[in-house]
The first five atom37 places (N, CA, C, CB, O) and aatype in JSON, in Angstrom:
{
  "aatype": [20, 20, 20, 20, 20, 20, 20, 20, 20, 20, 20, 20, 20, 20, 20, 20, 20, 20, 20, 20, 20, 20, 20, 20, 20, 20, 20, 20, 20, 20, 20, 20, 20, 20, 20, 20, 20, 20, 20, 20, 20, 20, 20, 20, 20, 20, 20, 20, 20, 20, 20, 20, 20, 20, 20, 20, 20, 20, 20, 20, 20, 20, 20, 20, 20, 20],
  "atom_mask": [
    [1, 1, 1, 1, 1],
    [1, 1, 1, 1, 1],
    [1, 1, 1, 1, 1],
    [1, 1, 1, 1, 1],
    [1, 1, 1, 1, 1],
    [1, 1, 1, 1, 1],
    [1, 1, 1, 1, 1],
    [1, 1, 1, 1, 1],
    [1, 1, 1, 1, 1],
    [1, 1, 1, 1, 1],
    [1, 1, 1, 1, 1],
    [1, 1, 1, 1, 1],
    [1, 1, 1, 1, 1],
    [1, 1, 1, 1, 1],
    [1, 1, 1, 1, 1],
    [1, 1, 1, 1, 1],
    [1, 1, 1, 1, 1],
    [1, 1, 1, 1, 1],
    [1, 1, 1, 1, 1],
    [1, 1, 1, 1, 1],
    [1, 1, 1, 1, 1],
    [1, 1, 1, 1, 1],
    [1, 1, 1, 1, 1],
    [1, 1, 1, 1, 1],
    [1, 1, 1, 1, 1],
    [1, 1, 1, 1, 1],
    [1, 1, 1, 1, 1],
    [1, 1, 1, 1, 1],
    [1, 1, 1, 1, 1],
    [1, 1, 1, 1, 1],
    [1, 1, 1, 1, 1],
    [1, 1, 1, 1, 1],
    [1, 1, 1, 1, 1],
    [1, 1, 1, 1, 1],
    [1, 1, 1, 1, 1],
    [1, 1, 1, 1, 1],
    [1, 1, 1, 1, 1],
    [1, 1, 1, 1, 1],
    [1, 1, 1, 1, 1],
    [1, 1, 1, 1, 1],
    [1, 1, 1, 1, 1],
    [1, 1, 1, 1, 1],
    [1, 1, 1, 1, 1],
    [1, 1, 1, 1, 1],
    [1, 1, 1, 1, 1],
    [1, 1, 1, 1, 1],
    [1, 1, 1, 1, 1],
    [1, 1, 1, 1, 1],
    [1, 1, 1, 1, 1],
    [1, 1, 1, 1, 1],
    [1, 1, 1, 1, 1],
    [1, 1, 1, 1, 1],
    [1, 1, 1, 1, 1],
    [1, 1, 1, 1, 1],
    [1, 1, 1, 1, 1],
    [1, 1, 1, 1, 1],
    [1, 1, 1, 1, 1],
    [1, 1, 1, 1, 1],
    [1, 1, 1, 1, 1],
    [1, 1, 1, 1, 1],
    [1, 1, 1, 1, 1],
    [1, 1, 1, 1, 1],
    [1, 1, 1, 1, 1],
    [1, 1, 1, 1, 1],
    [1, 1, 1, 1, 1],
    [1, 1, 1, 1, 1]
  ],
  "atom_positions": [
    [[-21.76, -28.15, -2.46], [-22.18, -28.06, -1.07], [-22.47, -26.6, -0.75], [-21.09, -28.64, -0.12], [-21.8, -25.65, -1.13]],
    [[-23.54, -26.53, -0.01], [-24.11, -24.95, 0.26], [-23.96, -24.87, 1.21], [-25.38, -24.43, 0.06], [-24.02, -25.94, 1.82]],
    [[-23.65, -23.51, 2.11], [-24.16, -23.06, 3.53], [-24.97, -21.92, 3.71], [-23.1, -22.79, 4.37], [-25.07, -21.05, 2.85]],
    [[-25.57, -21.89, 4.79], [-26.18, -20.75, 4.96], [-25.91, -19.86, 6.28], [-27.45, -21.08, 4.83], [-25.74, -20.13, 7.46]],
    [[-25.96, -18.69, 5.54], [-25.23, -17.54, 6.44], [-26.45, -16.57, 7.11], [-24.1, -16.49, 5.35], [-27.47, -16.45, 6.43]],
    [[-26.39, -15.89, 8.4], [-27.6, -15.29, 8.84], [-27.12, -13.58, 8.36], [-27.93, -15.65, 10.73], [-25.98, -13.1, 8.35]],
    [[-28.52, -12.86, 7.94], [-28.3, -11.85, 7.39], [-29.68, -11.1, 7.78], [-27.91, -12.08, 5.97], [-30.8, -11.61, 7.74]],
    [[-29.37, -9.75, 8.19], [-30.49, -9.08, 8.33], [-31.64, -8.94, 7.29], [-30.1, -8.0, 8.62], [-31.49, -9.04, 6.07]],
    [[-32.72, -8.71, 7.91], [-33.51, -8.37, 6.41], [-33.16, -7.43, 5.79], [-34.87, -8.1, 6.4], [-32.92, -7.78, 4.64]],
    [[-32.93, -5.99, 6.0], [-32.0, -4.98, 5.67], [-31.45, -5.6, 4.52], [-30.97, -4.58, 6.78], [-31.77, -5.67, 3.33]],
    [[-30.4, -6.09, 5.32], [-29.27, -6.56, 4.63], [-29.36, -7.36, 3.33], [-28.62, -7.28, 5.48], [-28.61, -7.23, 2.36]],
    [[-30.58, -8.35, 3.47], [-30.81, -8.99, 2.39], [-31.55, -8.19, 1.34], [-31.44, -10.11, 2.73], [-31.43, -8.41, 0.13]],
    [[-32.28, -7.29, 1.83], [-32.78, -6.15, 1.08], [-32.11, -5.29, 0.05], [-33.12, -5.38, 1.9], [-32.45, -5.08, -1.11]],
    [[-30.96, -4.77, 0.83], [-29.48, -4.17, 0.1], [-29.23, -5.16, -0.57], [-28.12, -3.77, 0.99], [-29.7, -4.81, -1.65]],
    [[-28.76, -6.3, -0.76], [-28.06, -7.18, -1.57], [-29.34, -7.42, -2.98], [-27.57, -8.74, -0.51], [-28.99, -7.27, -4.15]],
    [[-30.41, -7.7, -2.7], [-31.05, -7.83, -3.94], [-31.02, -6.55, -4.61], [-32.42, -8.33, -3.8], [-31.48, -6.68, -5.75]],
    [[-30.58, -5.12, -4.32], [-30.78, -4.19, -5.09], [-29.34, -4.27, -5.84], [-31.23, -2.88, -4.35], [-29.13, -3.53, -6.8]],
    [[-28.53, -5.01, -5.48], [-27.37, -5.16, -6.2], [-27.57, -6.24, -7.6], [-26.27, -5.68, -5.1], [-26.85, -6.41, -8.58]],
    [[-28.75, -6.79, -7.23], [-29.03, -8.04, -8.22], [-29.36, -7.78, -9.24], [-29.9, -8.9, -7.95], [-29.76, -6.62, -9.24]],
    [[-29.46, -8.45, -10.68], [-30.17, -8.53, -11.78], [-31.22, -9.38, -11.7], [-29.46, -8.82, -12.75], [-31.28, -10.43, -11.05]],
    [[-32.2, -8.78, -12.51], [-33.28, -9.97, -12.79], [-32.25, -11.39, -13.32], [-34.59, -9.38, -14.27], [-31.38, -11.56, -14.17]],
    [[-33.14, -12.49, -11.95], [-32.63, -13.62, -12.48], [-31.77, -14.26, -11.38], [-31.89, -13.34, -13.74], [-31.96, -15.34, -10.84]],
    [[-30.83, -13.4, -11.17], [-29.75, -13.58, -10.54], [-29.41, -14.34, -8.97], [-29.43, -12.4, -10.58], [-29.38, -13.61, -7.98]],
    [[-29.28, -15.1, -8.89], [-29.1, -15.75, -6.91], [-28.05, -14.8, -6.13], [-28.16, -17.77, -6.7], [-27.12, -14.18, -6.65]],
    [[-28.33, -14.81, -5.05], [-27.72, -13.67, -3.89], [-25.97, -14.54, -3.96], [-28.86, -13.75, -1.72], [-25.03, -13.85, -3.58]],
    [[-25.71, -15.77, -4.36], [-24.77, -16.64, -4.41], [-23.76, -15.65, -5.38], [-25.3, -18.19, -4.97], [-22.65, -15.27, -5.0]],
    [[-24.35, -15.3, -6.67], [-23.81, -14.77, -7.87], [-24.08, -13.45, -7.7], [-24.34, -15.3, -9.14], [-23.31, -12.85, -8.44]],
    [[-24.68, -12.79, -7.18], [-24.42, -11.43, -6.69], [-22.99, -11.45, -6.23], [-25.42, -10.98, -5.52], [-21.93, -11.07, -6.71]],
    [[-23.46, -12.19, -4.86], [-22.1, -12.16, -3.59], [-20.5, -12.27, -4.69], [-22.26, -14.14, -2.16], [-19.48, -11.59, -4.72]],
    [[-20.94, -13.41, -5.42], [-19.55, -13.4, -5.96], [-18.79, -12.7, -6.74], [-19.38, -14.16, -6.4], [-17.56, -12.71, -6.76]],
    [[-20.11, -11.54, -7.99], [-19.81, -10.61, -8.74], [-19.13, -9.2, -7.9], [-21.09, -10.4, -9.5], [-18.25, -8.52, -8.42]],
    [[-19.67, -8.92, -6.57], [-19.13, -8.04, -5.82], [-18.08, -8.28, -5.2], [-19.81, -7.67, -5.12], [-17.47, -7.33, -4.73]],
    [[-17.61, -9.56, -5.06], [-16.39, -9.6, -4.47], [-15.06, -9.6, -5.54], [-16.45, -10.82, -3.59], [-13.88, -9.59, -5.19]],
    [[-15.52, -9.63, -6.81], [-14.74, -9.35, -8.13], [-14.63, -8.17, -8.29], [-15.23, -9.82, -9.3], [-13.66, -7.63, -8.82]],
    [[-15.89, -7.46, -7.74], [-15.76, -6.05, -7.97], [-14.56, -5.36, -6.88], [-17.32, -5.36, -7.77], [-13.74, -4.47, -7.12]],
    [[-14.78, -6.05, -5.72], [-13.7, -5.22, -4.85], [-12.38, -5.8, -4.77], [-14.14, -5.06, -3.38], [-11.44, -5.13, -4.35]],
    [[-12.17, -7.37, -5.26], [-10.52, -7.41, -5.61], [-10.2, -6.39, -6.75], [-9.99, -9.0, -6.19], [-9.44, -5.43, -6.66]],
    [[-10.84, -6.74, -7.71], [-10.77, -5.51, -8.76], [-10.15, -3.85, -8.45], [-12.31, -5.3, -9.14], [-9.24, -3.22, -8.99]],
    [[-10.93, -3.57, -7.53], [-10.86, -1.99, -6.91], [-9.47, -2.16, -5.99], [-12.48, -1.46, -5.78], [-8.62, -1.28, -5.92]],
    [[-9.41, -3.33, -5.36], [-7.76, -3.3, -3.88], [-6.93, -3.14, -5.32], [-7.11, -5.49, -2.41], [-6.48, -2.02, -5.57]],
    [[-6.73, -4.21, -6.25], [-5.78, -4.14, -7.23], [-5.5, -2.82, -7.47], [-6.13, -4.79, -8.37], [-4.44, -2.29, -7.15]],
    [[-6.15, -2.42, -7.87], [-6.74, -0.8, -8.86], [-5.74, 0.07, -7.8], [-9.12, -0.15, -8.73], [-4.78, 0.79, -8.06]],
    [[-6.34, -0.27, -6.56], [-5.46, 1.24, -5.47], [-4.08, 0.64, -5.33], [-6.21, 1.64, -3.42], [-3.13, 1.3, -4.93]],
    [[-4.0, -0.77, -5.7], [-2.44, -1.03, -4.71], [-1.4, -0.42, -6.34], [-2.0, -3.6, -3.98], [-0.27, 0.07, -6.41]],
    [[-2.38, -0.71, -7.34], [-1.35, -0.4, -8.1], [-0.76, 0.86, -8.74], [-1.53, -1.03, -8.82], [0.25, 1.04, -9.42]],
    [[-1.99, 1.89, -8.17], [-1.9, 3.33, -8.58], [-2.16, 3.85, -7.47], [-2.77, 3.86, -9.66], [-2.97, 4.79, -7.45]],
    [[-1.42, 3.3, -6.0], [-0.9, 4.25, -5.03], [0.26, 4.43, -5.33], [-0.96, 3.94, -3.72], [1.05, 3.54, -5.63]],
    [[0.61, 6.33, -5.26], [1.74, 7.29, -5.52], [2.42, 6.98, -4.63], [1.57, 8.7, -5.57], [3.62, 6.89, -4.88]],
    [[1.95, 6.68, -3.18], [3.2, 6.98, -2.4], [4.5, 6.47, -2.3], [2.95, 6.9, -1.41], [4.59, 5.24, -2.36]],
    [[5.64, 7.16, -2.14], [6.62, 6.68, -2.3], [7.25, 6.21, -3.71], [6.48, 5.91, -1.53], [7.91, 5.22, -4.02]],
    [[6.77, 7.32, -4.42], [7.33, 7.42, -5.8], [7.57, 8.13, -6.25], [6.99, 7.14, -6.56], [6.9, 9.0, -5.69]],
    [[8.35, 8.78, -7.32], [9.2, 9.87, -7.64], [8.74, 9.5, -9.15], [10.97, 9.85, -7.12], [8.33, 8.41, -9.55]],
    [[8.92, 10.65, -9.86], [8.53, 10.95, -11.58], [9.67, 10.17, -12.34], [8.6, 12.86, -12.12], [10.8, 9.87, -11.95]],
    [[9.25, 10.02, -13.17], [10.95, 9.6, -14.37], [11.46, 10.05, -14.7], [11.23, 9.14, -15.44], [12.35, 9.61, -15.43]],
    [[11.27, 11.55, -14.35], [12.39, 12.79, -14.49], [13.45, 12.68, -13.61], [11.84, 14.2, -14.21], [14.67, 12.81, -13.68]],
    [[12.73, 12.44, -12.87], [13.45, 12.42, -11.3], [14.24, 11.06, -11.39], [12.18, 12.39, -9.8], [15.44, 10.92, -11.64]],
    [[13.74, 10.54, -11.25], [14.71, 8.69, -11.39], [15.74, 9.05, -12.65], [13.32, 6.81, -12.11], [16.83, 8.52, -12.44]],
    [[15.7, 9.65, -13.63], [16.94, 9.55, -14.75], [17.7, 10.49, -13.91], [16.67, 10.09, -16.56], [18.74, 9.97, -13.5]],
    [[17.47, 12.02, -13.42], [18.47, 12.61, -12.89], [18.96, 12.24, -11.63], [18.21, 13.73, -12.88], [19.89, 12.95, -11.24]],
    [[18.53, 11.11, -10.71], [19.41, 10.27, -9.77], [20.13, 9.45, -10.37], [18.79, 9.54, -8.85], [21.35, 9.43, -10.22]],
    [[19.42, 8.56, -11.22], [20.33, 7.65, -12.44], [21.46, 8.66, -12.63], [19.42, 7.27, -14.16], [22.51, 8.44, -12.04]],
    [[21.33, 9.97, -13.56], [22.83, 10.78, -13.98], [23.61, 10.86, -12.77], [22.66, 12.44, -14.57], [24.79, 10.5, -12.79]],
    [[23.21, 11.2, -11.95], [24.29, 11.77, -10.75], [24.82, 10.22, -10.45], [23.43, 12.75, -9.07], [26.04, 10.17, -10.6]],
    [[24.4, 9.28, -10.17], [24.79, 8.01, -9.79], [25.7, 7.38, -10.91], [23.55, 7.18, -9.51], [26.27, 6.31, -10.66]],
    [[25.82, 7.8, -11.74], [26.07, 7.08, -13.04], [26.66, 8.0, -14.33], [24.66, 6.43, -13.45], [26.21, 7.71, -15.45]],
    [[27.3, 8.7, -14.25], [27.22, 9.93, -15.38], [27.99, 9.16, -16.47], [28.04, 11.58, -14.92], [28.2, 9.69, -17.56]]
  ]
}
């Protein structure tokens, strides 16, 4: 089952430059949205914040634990 979504010409313009020869705006849409779970993964898993080195974690480990 298909739907159809309204899109600027612009817009549809931009999206075929994302395309390969061949390719439906369907399988574009879906290759880019692989691309950006891909990329959230990517940052959620190599955001620093709120992390300390393994230097650091063994010498809280020692003091906690000697």
């Amino acid at each position: 089952m298909n739907t159809t979504i309204a899109i600027s010409n612009e817009t549809r313009d931009q999206l075929k430059g994302f395309g390969n020869k061949g390719e439906t705006y369907d399988e574009i849409i879906i290759r880019m949205l692989d691309a950006a779970k891909e990329k959230q993964l990517h940052d959620l898993l190599m955001d620093e914040r709120g992390t300390i080195t393994v230097d650091d974690a063994l010498k809280q480990a020692r003091k906690r634990w000697p």
